[in-house]
C-alpha positions as CSV (number, residue, x, y, z in Angstrom):
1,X,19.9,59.2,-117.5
2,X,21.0,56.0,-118.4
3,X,23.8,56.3,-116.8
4,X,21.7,56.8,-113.2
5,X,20.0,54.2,-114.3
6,X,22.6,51.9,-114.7
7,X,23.8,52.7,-110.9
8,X,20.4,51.8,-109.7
9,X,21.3,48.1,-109.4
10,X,24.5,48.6,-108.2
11,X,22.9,50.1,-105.1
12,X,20.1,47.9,-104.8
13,X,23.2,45.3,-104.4
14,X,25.1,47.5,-101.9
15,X,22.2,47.6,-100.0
16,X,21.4,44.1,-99.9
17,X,24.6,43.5,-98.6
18,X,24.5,45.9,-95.8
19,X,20.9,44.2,-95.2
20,X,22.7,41.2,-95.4
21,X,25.7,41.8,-93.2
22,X,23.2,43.6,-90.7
23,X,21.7,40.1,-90.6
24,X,24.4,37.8,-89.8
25,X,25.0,40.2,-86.9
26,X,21.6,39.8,-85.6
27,X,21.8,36.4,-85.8
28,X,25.0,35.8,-84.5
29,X,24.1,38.1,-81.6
30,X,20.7,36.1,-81.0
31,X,22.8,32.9,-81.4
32,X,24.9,34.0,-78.1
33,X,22.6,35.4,-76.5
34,X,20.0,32.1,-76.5
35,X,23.7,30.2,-76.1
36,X,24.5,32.1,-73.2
37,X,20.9,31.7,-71.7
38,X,21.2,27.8,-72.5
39,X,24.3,27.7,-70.8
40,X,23.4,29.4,-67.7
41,X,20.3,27.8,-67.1
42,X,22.0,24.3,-67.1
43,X,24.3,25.8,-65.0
44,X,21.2,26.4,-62.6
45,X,19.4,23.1,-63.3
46,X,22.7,21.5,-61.8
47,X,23.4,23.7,-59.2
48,X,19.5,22.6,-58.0
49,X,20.6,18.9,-58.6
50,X,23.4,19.4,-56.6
51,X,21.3,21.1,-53.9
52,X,18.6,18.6,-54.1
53,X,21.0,15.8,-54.2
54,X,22.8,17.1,-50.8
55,X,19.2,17.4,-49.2
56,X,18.4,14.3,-49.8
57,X,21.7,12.8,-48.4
58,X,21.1,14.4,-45.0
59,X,17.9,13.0,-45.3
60,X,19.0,9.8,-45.6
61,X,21.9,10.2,-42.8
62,X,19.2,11.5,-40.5
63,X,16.7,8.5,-41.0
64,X,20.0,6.2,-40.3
65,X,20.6,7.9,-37.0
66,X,16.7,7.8,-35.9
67,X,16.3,3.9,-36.9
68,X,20.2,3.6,-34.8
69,X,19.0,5.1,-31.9
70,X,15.6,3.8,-31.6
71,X,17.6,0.3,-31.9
72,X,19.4,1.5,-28.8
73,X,16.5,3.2,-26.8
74,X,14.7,-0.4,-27.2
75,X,18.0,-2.5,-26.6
76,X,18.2,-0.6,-23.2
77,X,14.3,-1.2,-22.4
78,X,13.9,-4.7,-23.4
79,X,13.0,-6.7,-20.1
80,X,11.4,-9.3,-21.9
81,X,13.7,-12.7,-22.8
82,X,16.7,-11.2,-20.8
83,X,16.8,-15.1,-19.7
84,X,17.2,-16.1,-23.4
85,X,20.1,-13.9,-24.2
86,X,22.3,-12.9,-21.3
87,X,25.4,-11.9,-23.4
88,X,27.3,-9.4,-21.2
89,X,27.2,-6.0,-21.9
90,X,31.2,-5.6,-21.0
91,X,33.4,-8.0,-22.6
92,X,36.1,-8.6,-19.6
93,X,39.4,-10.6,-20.0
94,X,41.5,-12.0,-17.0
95,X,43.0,-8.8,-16.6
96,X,42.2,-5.3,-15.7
97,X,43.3,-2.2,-18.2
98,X,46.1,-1.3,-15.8
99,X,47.3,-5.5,-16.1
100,X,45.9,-6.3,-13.0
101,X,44.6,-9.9,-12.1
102,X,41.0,-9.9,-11.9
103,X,38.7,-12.8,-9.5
104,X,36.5,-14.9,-10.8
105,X,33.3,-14.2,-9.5
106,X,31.0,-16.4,-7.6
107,X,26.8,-15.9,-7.6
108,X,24.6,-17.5,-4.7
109,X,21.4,-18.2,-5.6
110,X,19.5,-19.1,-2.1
111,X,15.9,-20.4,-3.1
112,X,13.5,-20.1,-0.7
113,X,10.4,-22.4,0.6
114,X,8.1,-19.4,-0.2
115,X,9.2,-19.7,-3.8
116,X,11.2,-16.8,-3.7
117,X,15.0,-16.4,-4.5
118,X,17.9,-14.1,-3.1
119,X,21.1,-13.3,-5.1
120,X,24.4,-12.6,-3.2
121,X,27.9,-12.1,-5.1
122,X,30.0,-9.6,-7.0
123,X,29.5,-9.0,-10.7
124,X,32.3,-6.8,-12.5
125,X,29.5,-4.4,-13.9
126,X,26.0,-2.9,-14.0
127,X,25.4,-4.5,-17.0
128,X,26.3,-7.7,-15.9
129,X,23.9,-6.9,-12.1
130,X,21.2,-6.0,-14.5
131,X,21.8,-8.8,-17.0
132,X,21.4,-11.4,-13.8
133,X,18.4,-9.7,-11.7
134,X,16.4,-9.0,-15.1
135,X,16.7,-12.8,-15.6
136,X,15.2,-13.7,-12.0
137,X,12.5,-11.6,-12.1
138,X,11.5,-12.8,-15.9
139,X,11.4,-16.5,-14.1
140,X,10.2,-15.7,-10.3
141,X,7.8,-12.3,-10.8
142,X,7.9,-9.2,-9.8
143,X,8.2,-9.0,-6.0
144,X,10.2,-12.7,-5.6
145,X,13.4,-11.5,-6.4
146,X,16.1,-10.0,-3.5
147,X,19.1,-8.7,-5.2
148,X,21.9,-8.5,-2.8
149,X,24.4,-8.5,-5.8
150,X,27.6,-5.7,-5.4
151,X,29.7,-4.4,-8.6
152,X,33.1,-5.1,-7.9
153,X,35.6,-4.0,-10.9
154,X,38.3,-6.2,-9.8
155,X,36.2,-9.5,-10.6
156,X,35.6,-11.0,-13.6
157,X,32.9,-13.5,-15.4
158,X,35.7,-15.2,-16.9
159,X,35.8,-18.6,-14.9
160,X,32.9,-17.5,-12.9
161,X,30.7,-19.9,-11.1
162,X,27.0,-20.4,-9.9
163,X,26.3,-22.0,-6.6
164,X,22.8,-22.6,-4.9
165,X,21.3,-22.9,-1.7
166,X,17.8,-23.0,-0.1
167,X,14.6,-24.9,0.0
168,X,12.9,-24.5,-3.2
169,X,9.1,-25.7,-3.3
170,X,8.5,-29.5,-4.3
171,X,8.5,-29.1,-8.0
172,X,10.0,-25.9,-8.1
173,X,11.7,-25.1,-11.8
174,X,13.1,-21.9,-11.2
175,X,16.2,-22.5,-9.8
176,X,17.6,-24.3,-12.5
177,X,15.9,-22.1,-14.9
178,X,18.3,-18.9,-13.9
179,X,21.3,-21.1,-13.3
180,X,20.5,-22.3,-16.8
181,X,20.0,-18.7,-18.1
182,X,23.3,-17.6,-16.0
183,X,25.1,-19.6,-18.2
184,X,25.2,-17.6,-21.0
185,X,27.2,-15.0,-19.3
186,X,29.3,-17.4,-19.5
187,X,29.4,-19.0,-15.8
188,X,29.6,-22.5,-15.0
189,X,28.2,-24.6,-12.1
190,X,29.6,-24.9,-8.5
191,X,28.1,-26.2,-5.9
192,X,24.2,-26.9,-6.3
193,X,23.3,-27.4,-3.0
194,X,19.6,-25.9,-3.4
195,X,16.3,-28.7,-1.8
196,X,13.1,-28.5,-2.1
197,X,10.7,-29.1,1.2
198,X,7.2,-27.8,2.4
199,X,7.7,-23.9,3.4
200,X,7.6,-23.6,7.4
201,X,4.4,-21.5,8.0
202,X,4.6,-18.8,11.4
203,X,0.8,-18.6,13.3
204,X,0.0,-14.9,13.3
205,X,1.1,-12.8,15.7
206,X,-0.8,-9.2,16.1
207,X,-0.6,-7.1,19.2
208,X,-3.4,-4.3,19.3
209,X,-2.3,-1.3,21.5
210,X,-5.1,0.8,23.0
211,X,-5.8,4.1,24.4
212,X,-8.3,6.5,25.3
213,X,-8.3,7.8,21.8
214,X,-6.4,5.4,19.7
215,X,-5.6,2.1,18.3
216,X,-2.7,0.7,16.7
217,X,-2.3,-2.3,14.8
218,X,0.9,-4.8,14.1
219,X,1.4,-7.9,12.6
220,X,1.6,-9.9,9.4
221,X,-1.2,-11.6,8.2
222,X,-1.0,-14.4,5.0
223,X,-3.6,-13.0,3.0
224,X,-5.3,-9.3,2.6
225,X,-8.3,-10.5,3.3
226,X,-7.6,-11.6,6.5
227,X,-5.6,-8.6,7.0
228,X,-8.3,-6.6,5.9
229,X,-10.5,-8.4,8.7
230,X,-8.2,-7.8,11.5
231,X,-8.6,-4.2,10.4
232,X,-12.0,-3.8,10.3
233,X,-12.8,-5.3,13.5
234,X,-10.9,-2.3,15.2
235,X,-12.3,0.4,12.9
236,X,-15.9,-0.5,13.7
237,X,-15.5,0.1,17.1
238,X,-12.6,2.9,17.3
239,X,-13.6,5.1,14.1
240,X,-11.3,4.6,11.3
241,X,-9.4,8.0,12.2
242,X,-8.5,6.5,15.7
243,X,-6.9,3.6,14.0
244,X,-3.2,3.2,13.1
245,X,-2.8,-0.1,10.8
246,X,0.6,1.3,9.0
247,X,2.2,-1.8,11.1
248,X,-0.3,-4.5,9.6
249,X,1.0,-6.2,6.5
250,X,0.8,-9.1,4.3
251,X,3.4,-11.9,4.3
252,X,2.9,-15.1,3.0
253,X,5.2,-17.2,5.3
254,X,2.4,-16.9,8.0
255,X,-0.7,-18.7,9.1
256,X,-4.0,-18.1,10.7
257,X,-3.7,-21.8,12.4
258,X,-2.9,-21.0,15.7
259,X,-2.7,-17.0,15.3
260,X,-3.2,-15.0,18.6
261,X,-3.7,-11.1,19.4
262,X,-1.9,-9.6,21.9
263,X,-3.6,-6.9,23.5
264,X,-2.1,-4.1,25.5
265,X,-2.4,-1.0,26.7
266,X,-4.6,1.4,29.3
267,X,-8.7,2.3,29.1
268,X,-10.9,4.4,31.1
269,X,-13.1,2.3,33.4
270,X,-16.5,1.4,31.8
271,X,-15.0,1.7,28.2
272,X,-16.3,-1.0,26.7
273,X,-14.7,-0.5,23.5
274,X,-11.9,-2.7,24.2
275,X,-14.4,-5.7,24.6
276,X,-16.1,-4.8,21.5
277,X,-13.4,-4.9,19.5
278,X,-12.0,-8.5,20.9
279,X,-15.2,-9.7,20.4
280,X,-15.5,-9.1,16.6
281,X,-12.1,-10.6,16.3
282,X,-13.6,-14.2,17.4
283,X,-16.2,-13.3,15.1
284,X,-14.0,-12.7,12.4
285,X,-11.7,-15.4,13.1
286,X,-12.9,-18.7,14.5
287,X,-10.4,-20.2,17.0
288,X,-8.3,-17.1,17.4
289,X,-6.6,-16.7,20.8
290,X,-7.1,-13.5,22.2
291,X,-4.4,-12.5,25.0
292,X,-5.9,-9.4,26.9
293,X,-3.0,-9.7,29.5
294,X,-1.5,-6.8,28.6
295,X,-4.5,-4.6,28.8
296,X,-5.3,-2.6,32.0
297,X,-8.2,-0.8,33.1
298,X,-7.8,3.0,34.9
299,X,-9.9,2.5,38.3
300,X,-8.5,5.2,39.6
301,X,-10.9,7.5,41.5
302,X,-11.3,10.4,38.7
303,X,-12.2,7.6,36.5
304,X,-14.3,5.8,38.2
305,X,-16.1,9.5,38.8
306,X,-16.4,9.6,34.8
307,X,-18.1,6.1,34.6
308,X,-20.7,7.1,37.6
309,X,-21.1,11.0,35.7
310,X,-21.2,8.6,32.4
311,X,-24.4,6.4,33.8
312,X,-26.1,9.0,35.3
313,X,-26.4,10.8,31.9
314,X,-27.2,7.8,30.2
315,X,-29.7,7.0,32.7
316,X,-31.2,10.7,32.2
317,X,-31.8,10.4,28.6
318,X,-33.2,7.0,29.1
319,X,-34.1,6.5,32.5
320,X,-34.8,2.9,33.8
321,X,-38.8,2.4,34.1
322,X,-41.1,0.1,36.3
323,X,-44.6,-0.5,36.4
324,X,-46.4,2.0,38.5
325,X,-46.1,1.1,42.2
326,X,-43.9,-2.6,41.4
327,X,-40.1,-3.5,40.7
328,X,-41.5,-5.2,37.2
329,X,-38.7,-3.7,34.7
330,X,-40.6,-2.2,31.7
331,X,-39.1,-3.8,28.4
332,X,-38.1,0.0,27.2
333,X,-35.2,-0.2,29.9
334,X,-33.3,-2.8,28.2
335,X,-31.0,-1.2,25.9
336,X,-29.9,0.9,28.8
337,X,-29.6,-2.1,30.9
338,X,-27.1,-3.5,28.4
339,X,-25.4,-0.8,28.5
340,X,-24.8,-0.4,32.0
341,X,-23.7,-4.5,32.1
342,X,-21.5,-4.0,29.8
343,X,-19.9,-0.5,31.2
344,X,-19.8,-3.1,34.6
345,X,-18.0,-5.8,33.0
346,X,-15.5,-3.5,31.3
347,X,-14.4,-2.5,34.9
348,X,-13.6,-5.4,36.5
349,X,-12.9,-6.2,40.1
350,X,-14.7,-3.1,41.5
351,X,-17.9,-3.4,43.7
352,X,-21.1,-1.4,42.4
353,X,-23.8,-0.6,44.7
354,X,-27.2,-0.3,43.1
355,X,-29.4,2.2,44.8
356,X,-32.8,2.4,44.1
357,X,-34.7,6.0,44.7
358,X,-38.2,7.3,45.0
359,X,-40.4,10.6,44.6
360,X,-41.7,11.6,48.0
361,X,-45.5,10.1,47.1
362,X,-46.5,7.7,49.7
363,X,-45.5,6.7,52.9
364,X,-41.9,6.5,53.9
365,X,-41.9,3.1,55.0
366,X,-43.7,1.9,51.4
367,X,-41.0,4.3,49.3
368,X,-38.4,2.5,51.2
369,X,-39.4,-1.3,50.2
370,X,-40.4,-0.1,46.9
371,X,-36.5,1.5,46.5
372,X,-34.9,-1.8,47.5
373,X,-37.1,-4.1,45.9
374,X,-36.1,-2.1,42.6
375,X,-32.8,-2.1,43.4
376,X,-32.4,-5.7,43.6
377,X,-34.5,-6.2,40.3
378,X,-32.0,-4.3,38.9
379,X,-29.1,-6.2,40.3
380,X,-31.0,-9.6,38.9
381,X,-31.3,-8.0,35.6
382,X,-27.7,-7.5,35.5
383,X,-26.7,-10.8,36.7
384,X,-28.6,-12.4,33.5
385,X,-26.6,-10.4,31.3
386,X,-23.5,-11.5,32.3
387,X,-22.2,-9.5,35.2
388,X,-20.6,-10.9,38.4
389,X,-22.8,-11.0,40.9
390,X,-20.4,-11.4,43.6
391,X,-19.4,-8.0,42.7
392,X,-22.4,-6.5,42.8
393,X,-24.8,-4.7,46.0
394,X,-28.1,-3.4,46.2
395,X,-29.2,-0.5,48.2
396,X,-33.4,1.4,48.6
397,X,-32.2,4.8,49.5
398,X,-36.5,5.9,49.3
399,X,-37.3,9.2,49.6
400,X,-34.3,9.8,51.5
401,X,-31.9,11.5,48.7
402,X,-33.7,13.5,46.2
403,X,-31.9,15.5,43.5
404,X,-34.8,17.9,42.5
405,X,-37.5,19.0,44.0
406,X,-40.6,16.9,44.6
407,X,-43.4,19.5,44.6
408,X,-42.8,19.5,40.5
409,X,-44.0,16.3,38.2
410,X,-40.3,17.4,36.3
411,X,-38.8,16.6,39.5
412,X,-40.3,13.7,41.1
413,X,-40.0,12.0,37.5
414,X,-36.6,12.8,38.0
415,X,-36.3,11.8,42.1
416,X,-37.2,8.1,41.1
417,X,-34.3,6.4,39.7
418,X,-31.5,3.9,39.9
419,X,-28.0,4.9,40.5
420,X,-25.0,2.9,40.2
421,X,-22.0,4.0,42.5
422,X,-18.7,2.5,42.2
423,X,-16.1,2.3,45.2
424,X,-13.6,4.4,45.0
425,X,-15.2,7.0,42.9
426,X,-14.0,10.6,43.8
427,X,-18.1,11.6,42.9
C-alpha cells in the first residue's frame, strides 16, 4: 500500500509533464499559425499598396495627358491676340531638308479706300498663312480681309520682307498695325508705299428686267436699307414670288448720288405694272433716274385683243354710269376710269377710239347724240388724267351695235356702254 502510494506522485509528475509538453506544442503550433497569418496578411496589405499605388499613377499620367491636350485643343483655337504673338509655327532655316536654297518671301499688303486690305505673297507653310490672315482679321473684322496668300515650301521667312500698297482711309491705323504684328514672324520692311485718300464712290447702277410673269433684280446698293427699298418697290407690284433679287447686293463702294435704273425687257399692252413699279422707285428714291429705254411694249394684234377683252370685263363688273338721259359721269365710274387711263398710257403710241352705245329706248336720232356726247365725256375724262389726247377718238355708235337683247332690263343695262377699241386689235 505504501508502496502504491508512493508511486502516486511520481505519476502525478509524469502527467504534468505530458500536460506540459502537450502545451508547448499547442503553443508553438498557435504561435505559427497567428505568425503565418501575420505574415500573409502583410503580404496582402502590400500587394493592395502596390495595387493602389499603380492606380493612382495612371491616374496621375491620365490627368497629365487631359491638361496636355486641352493646352493643344485651345492653342489650335485661339483667334484672339494672334497679332500679339505671331511666332511661326515651323521654324525654317535658309535651307530645305534635302540642302536646298530656300527664297525669302515677300508679303503685299494692298490697303484699300473702303478700309479693307488684300494680302498677296508666298508663305512656306499653313501655319505661317494662318498666322498672317488671323492677324488681319483681329485688326480689320471679319469680312475686310482678302487672302490671296499661296504656301510655297521652297520659300522661307528668313530674310522675308513686308511691302504695302493702296489707299488707306485718312487716319487709317491698320496698315501699320499688321506690318507691325508681321514682324514678329520675323519679317522686315520693304517698300511702304501704302496712301491714304477719300474712297472713290460708284452711283448705283440696277437694271430691272421684266416679263409677263417675272422680275429680276441687279445691282449693288451701299446700304441694306436701300437695297431693301429697291426691292420692295418691285414686290409690291409683281408679288414677291414673281420677283428674282438673288442679283441685288450690298457693296459699300457705291452711292445713291446719281444712281439710275435701267429697265428692260417686254410687257403686254395695257400692263401697267411696269409704270407702277418705276413709279414707287421715285418714291422711294428722290432724284433717281429712271431709264425705261430698254423696255418695250407687245402691240402686236393678239395683244392688243387681250387689252380690249381686258376692258370690256372690267367695264362689266363695273360699268361706266351717267345720269339718266345726260353725258354727266356719275362719281362711282372713277376708279374704273383710272384704270382704263392708265391701261392707255401703258400702251403708248396706239390710237383708241371711244365708242359710246345705247339701249334701243328713244328715238334713233336722240340715242345717237346721247352715244357721242358720252363718248367724248369720256375722252375729256381721260385727257385730265393724263392721257394723250392726240391719241385719242370718240365715236356714238347709238342703238346701232347691241350685244344683248333689248326687250330684257338685263340687256339694255348691258347695250348702254363705253367701249374702248384699239387699232390693230385682232378683236
Amino acid at each position: 500500500m505504501s508502496d502504491e502510494l508512493d508511486q502516486i506522485p511520481e505519476d502525478i509528475d509524469e502527467a504534468g509533464a505530458v500536460i506540459a509538453s502537450v502545451a508547448d506544442d499547442d503553443i508553438e503550433a498557435a504561435d505559427s499559425v497567428a505568425a503565418a497569418a501575420a505574415a500573409s496578411l502583410a503580404s496582402s496589405a502590400e500587394e493592395d499598396r502596390d495595387r493602389k499605388g499603380v492606380y493612382w499613377a495612371w491616374a496621375f499620367l491620365a490627368a497629365l495627358f487631359a491638361i496636355f491636350l486641352a493646352l493643344v485643343l485651345w492653342s489650335w483655337n485661339l483667334d484672339d491676340g494672334a497679332s500679339e504673338d505671331l511666332t511661326p509655327t515651323v521654324t525654317v532655316g535658309v535651307k530645305s531638308d534635302a540642302g536646298a536654297e530656300l527664297t525669302p518671301t515677300s508679303l503685299l499688303f494692298t490697303a484699300a479706300a473702303d478700309g479693307s486690305v488684300v494680302l498677296t505673297g508666298s508663305v512656306p507653310d499653313e501655319g505661317a498663312r494662318r498666322q498672317i490672315v488671323d492677324a488681319a482679321v483681329g485688326i480689320y473684322g471679319e469680312g475686310m480681309v482678302t487672302d490671296d496668300l499661296s504656301i510655297d515650301d521652297s520659300t522661307t521667312l528668313v530674310g522675308g520682307t513686308i511691302n504695302t500698297a493702296g489707299t488707306a482711309p485718312h487716319g487709317d491705323e491698320n496698315i501699320g498695325s499688321l506690318v507691325s504684328a508681321s514682324r514678329q514672324l520675323g519679317l522686315s520692311e520693304g517698300t511702304l508705299g501704302a496712301g491714304f485718300g477719300d474712297q472713290q464712290l460708284s452711283p448705283v447702277a440696277a437694271t430691272v428686267a421684266l416679263a409677263t410673269d417675272r422680275a429680276v433684280l441687279t445691282g449693288a446698293f451701299p446700304e441694306q436699307g436701300a437695297l431693301d427699298l429697291f426691292i420692295k418697290s418691285a414686290t409690291d407690284v409683281f408679288g414677291e414670288d414673281n420677283v428674282d433679287s438673288s442679283g441685288a447686293f450690298v457693296d459699300s463702294s457705291t452711292t445713291m448720288d446719281g444712281a439710275t435704273i435701267l429697265v428692260t425687257g417686254l410687257l403686254d399692252a395695257g400692263d401697267t405694272r411696269g409704270q407702277a413699279m418705276m413709279s414707287a422707285f421715285g418714291a422711294s428714291f428722290p432724284g433717281l433716274a429712271i431709264d425705261s429705254s430698254g423696255l418695250a411694249i407687245d402691240n402686236s394684234a393678239e395683244a392688243l385683243g387681250r387689252l380690249e377683252d381686258k376692258l370690256r370685263a372690267a367695264i362689266e363688273i363695273n360699268p361706266i354710269l351717267f345720269e339718266t338721259g345726260s353725258a354727266n359721269i356719275d362719281v362711282a365710274s372713277d376708279a374704273i376710269l383710272e384704270e382704263a387711263a392708265a391701261a392707255i398710257k401703258a400702251t403708248p403710241g396706239v390710237p383708241v377710239e371711244i365708242v359710246g352705245h345705247t339701249d334701243s329706248q328713244g328715238g334713233d336720232d336722240l340715242n345717237q347724240t346721247l352715244s357721242e356726247a358720252r363718248a367724248n365725256a369720256v375722252l375729256d375724262r381721260l385727257v385730265e388724267l393724263g392721257v394723250d389726247a392726240e391719241g385719242l377718238s370718240a365715236r356714238g355708235a347709238g342703238e346701232a351695235e347691241p350685244v344683248a337683247d333689248n326687250g330684257t332690263d338685263e340687256g339694255r343695262a348691258a347695250n348702254r356702254r363705253i367701249a374702248f377699241e384699239f387699232e390693230g386689235a385682232s378683236n
